[in-house]
C-alpha positions as CSV (number, residue, x, y, z in Angstrom):
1,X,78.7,121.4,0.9
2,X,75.2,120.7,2.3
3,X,74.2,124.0,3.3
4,X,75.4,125.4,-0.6
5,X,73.2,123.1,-1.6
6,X,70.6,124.3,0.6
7,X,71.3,128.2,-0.3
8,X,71.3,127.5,-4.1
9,X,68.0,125.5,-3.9
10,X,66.3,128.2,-1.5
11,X,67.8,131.1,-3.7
12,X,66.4,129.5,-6.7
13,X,63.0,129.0,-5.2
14,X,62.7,132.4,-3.8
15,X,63.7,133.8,-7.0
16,X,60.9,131.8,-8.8
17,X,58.4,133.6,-6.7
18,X,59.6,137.0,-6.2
19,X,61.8,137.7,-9.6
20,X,62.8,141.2,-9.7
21,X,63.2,141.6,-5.5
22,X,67.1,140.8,-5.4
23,X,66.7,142.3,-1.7
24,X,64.2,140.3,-0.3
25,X,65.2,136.8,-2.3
26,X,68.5,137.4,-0.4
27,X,67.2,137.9,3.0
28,X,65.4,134.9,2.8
29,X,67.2,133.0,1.4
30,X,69.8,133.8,4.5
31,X,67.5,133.7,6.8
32,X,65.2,130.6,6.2
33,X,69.5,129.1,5.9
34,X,70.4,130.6,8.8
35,X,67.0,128.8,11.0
36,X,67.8,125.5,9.4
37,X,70.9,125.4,10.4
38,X,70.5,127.2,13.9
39,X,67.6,124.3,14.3
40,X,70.4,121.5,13.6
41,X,72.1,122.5,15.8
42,X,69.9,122.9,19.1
43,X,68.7,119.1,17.8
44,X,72.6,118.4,18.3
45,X,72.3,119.3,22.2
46,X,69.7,116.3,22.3
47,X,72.0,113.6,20.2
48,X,74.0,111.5,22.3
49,X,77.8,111.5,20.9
50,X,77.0,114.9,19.3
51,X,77.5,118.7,20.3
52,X,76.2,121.8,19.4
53,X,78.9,124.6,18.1
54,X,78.6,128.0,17.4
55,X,81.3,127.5,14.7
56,X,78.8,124.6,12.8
57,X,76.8,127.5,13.0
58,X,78.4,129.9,11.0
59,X,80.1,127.6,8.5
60,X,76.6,126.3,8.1
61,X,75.5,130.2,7.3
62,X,78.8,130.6,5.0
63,X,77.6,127.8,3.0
64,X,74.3,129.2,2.5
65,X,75.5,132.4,1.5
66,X,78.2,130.4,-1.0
67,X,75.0,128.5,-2.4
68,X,73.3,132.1,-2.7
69,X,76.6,134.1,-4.3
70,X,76.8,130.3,-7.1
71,X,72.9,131.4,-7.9
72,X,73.9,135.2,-8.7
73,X,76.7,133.9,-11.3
74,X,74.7,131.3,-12.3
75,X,71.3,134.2,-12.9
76,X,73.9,136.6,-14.3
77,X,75.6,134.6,-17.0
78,X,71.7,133.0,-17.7
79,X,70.7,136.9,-18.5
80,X,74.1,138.0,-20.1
81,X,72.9,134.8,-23.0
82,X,69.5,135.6,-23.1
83,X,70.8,138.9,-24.1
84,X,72.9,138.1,-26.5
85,X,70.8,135.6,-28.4
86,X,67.9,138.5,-28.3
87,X,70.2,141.2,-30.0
88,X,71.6,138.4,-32.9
């Protein structure tokens, strides 16, 4: 839930700065994700009581990509109104 968070929030910020570059606010948006999460979990190895898994990993990366696919619908349906209040 966290790391959707996280993708939404990234996905929004990288769109404010690059609009128009669906490519690129994607890649980052992934990989900036992907670091943070890779990052929490070599901290983990250092953590007494804790562990670092490849699986954290990935679910991490999943929910950055879910938080990235929420800001698509989210930009979509945001253009499909702006639409139609323009052609009223």
């Amino acid at each position: 839930m966290e790391f959707t968070l996280l993708g939404l929030l990234l996905a929004f910020g990288f769109y404010h700065y690059l609009s128009g570059r669906v490519f690129l606010t994607f890649y980052l948006t992934f990989m900036t994700g992907f670091f943070i999460g890779l990052t929490d979990e070599i901290h983990q190895l250092f953590v007494r009581g804790r562990q670092c898994d490849w699986t954290d990993l990935i679910a991490d990366t999943v929910g950055v990509l879910t938080g990235w696919l929420l800001f698509k619908l989210i930009s979509q349906r945001r253009q499909k109104a702006v639409k139609t209040v323009s052609t009223s």
